[in-house]
C-alpha positions as CSV (number, residue, x, y, z in Angstrom):
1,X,0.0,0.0,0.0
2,X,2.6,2.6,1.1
3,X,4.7,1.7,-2.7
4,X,1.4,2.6,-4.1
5,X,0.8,5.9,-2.4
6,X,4.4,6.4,-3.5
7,X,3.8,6.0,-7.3
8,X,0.9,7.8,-7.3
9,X,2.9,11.2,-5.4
10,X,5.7,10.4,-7.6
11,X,3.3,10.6,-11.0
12,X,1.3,13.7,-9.3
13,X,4.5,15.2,-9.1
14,X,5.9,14.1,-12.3
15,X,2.9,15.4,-14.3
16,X,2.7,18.6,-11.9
17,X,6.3,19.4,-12.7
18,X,5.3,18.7,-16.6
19,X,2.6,21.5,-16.3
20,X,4.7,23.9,-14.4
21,X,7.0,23.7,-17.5
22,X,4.8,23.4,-20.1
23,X,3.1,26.4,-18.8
24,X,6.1,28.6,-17.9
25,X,6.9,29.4,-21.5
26,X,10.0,27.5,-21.5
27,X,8.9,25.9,-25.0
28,X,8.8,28.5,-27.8
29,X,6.1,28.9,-29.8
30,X,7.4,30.9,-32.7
31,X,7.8,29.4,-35.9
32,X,11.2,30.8,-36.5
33,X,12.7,29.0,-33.3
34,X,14.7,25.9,-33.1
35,X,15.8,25.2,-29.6
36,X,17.0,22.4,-27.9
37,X,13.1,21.5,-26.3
38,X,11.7,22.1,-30.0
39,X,12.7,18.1,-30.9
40,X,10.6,16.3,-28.2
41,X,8.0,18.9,-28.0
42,X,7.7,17.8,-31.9
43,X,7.9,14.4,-31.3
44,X,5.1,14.4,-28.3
45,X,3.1,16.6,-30.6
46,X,3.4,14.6,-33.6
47,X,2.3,11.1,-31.4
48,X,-0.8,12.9,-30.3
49,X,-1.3,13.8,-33.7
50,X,-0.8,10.2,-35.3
51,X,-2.9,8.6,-32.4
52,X,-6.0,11.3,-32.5
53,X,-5.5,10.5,-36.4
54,X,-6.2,6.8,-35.6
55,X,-9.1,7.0,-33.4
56,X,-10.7,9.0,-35.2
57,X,-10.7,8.4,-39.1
58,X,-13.4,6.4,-40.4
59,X,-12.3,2.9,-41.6
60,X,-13.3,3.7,-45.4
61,X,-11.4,2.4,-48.5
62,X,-11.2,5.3,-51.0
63,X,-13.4,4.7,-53.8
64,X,-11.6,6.2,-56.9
65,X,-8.2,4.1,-55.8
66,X,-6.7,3.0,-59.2
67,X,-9.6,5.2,-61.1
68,X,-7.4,7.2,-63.3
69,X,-9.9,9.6,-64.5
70,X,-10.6,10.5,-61.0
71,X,-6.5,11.0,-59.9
72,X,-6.5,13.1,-62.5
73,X,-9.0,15.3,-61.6
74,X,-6.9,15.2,-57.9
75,X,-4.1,16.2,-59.7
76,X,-5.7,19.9,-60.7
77,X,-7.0,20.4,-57.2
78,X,-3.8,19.0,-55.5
79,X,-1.9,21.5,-57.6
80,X,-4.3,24.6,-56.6
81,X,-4.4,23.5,-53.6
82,X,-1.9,21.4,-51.8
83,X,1.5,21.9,-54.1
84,X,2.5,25.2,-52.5
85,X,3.0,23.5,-49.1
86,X,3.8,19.7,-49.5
87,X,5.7,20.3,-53.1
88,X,5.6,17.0,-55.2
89,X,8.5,14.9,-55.7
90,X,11.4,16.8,-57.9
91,X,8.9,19.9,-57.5
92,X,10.1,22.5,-54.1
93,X,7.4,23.7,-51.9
94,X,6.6,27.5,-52.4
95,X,9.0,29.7,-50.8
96,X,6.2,30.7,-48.3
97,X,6.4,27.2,-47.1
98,X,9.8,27.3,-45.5
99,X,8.2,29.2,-42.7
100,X,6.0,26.7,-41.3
101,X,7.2,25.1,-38.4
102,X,6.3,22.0,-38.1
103,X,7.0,21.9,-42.3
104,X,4.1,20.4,-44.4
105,X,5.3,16.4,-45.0
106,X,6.3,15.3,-48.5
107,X,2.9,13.2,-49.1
108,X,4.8,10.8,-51.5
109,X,7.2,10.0,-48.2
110,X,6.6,6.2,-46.8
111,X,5.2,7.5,-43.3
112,X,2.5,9.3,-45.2
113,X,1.7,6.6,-47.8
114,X,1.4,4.4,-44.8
115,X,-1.5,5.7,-43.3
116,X,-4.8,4.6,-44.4
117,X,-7.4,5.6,-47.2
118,X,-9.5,6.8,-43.8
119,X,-6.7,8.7,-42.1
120,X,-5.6,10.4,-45.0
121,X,-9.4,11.2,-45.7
122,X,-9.7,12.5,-42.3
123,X,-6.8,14.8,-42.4
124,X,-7.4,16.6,-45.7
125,X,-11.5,17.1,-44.1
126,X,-10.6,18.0,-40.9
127,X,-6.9,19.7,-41.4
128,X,-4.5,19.6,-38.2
129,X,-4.4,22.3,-35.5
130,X,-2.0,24.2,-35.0
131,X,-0.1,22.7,-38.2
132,X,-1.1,24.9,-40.8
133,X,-3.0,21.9,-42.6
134,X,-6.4,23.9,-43.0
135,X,-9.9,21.4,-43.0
136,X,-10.7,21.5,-46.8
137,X,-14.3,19.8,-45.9
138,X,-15.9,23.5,-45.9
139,X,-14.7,23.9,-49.6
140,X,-15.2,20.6,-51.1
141,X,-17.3,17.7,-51.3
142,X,-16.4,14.0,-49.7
143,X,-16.1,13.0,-53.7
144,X,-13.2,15.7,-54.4
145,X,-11.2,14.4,-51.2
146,X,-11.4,11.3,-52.2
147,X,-10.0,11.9,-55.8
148,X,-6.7,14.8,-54.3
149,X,-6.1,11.2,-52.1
150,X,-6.6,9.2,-55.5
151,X,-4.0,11.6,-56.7
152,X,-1.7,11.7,-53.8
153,X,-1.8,8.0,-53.7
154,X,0.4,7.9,-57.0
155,X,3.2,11.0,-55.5
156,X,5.8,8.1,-55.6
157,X,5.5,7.4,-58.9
158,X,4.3,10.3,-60.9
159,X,4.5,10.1,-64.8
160,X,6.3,12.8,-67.1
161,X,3.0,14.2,-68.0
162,X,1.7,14.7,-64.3
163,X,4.8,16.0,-63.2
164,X,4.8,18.7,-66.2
165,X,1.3,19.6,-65.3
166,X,2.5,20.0,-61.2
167,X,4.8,21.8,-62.5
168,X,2.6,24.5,-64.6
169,X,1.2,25.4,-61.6
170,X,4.3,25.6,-59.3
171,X,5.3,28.2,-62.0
172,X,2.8,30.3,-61.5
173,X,3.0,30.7,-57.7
């Protein structure tokens, strides 16, 4: 009994000691600043991300996966909308993206592939606080996010004719 009244002081303390910091400004909010608290505050951040990401998104399959017509169709609204921050393969972000701390993730990168139809559906709806990822469910209909993750699903392997059409619009940015 007195080991468990022991842990639990121990963990009040731990986690009031957590708060104390957390609260005290000792982590840096600007986007500009790397310090040496940045890394794990990115790290917890990012793991309550990934695991809010989880619970939540819907266990769907996307239904235009392989349907060329409909990745095509992504590709135009991926470009308007989604190039100037994630960038596309041999294709830089916008130079406004540099700024954003934590940087948008290169969508054809094996973490992000890795995630499923329904994550990836629930991100692009709901966007990610905090993150600069905006909720594009205001602005478009299930059917549209479904075909930008049609698109994004072939990143890793973009043909010529894609990646000159990404890059018409990376021009004009």
């Amino acid at each position: 009994m007195r080991y468990a009244l022991a842990f639990l002081a121990s963990a009040l303390g731990l986690a009031l000691l957590a708060a104390a910091a957390a609260l005290s400004g000792v982590v840096s909010v600007a986007a500009n600043h790397v310090g040496p608290l940045d890394a794990r505050a990115d790290a917890l951040l990012n793991a309550v991300s990934r695991a809010s990401i989880r619970r939540h998104a819907p266990r769907a399959v996307n239904p235009f996966a392989g349907d060329r017509a409909a990745a095509v169709e992504g590709l135009a609204e991926f470009r308007e909308s989604c190039l100037g921050c994630h960038g596309a393969r041999t294709i830089a972000p916008a130079e406004f993206a540099a700024g954003l701390n934590p940087g948008a993730p290169a969508l054809d990168s094996p973490d992000i592939q890795a995630m499923s139809d329904g994550e990836l559906f629930w991100v692009v709806s709901n966007g990610i606080r905090a993150t600069g990822m905006p909720a594009f469910s205001g602005g478009n209909d299930e059917k549209q996010i479904w075909k930008i993750l049609a698109f994004v699903r072939r990143l890793p392997r973009l043909t010529a004719e894609e990646t000159k059409s990404l890059r018409a619009g990376a021009d004009t940015r």
